[in-house]
C-alpha positions in Angstrom: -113.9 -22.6 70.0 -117.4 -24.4 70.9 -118.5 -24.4 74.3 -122.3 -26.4 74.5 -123.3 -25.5 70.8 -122.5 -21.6 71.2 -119.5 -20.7 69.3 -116.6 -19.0 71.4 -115.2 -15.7 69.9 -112.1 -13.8 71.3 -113.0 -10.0 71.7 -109.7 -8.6 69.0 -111.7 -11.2 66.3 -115.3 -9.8 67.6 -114.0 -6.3 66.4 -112.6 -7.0 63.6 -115.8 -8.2 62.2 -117.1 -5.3 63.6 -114.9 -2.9 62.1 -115.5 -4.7 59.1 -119.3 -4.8 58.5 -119.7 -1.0 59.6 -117.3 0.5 57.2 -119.3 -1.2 54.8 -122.5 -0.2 56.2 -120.9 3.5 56.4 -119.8 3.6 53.2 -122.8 2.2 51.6 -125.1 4.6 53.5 -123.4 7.4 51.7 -123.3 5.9 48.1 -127.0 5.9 49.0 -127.2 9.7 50.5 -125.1 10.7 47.6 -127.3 8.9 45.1 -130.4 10.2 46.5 -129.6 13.8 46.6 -127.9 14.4 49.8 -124.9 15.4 50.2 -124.9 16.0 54.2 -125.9 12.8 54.9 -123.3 11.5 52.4 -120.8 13.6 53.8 -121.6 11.9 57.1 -121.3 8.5 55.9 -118.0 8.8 54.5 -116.5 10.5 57.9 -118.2 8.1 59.8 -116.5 5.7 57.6 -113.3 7.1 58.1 -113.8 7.1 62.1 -114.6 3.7 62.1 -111.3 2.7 60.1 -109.2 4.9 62.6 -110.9 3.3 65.2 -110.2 0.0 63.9 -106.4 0.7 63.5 -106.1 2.1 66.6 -107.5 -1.1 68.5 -105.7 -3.8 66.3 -102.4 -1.7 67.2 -103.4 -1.7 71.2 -104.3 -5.3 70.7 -100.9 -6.6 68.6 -99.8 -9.9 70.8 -103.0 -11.4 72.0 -104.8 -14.1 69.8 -107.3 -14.1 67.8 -108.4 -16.9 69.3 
């Protein structure tokens, strides 16, 4: 949806994208930390991950019959 050039985004699709680009970011931080010789920032990474996909579940569940539009 456009509204004067700015594009119009419902708040369930906002968080998915969300979700989405910092699991990747999570995950990716830790096959860094791991590669780089740290395993308690890797650690971190993947249970941030993890929190972030629980998170995720959790919200599309309390969001189930609205749009995502």
């Amino acid at each position: 949806m456009f509204i004067r050039g700015f594009i119009i985004m419902s708040l369930k699709a906002f968080h998915l994208i969300f979700v989405t680009l910092l699991t990747a970011l999570s995950f990716g931080f830790a096959a860094w930390a791991f590669n780089s010789g740290r395993p308690a920032f890797g650690a971190a990474g993947v249970a941030t991950g993890i929190l972030v996909i629980i998170y995720g579940i959790y919200f599309l569940k309390k969001l189930k019959k609205i749009s995502y539009l």
